[in-house]
C-alpha positions, -999 to +999 in steps of 0.1 A: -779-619+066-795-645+088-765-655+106-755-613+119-794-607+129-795-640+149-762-628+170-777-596+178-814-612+188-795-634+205-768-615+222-796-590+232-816-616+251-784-629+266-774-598+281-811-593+291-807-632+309-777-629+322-790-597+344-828-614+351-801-642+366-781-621+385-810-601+398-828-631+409-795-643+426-794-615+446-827-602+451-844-641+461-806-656+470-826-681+492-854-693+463-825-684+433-810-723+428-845-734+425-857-710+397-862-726+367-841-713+342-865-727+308-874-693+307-839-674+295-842-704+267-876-694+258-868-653+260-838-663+236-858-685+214-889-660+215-868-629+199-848-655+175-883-663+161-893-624+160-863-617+138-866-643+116-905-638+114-897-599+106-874-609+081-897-630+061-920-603+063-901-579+051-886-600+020-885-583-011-866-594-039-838-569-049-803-557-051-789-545-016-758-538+004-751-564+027-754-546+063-770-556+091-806-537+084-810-545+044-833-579+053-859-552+068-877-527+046-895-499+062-921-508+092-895-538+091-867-512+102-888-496+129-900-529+144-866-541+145-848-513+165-878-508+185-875-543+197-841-542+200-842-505+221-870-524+241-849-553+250-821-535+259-841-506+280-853-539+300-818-550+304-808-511+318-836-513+341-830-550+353-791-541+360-794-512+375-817-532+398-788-555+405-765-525+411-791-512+435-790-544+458-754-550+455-743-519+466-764-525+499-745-551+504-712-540+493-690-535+526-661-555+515-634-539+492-635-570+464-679-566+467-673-525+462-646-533+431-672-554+414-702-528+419-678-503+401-671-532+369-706-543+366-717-507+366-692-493+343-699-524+320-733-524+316-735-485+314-712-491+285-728-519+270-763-513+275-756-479+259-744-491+229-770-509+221-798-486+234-781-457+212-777-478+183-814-487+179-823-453+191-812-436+168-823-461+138-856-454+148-855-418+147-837-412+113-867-433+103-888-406+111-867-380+093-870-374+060-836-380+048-827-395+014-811-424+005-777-414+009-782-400+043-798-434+056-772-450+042-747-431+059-766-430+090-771-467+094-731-470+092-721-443+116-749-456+141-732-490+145-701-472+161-720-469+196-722-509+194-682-515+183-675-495+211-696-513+240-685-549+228-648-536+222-643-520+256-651-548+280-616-560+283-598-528+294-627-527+316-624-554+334-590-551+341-588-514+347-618-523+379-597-552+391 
């Protein structure tokens, strides 16, 4: 389970990055080329080594389903979606920055068409993965039986299918 918890540490940082990098691009476009960029690797790197740190923590020897939360056990559960739901609440507020300054300067057509994508794409996406860990840290706080987590933890995950399997039509449905 190493492998699926490193994509989403690292694809959660990424879409953090990618919208420090377009924020900086527009809100400092005359300091942006001379940023230094060490810090996306270290923001990446930095929740890589949480996850992995949480997951040795939470080792426990035993039989379990392979899904994406059995390397946690409690706290270990809660720490992880609250990390992730904090990463990605960063990444909402960070792009709706962006869509703040480039809608000031969206007078051209092409400028307004890629206001409307970038909006629709990160509502979508952040969404899924705020949702997601939103709602794995609340049926953690219900008392719910095994069954029910189980089923829970698998119905949850839909909100993320959905925000990484809707990008295409997106993009070409705002062209």
């Amino acid at each position: 389970m190493f492998l699926p918890e490193m994509g989403i540490s690292i694809g959660c940082s990424c879409i953090l990055c990618v919208g420090l990098d377009r924020m900086l691009s527009v809100v400092f476009a005359a300091r942006y080329l001379s940023l230094n960029k060490l810090y996306y690797h270290l923001l990446i790197i930095g929740s890589c080594v949480f996850v992995a740190w949480l997951m040795v923590a939470s080792y426990q020897e035993r039989v379990a389903t392979c899904e994406i939360l059995t390397p946690f056990l409690d706290k270990g559960i809660d720490l992880f979606a609250q990390a992730t739901l904090a990463i990605n609440m960063a990444s909402a507020l960070v792009y709706f920055m962006v869509w703040v300054g480039l809608r000031s300067q969206a007078d051209s057509t092409v400028m307004k068409r890629i206001v409307k994508s970038l909006f629709i794409i990160v509502a979508v996406d952040v969404s899924g993965w705020v949702i997601t860990p939103a709602l794995f840290a609340l049926y953690e706080h219900l008392n719910l039986n095994a069954q029910q987590i189980f089923a829970w933890a698998f119905f949850n995950k839909i909100f993320i299918n959905v925000a990484l399997s809707i990008k295409l039509p997106i993009y070409y449905s705002t062209r």
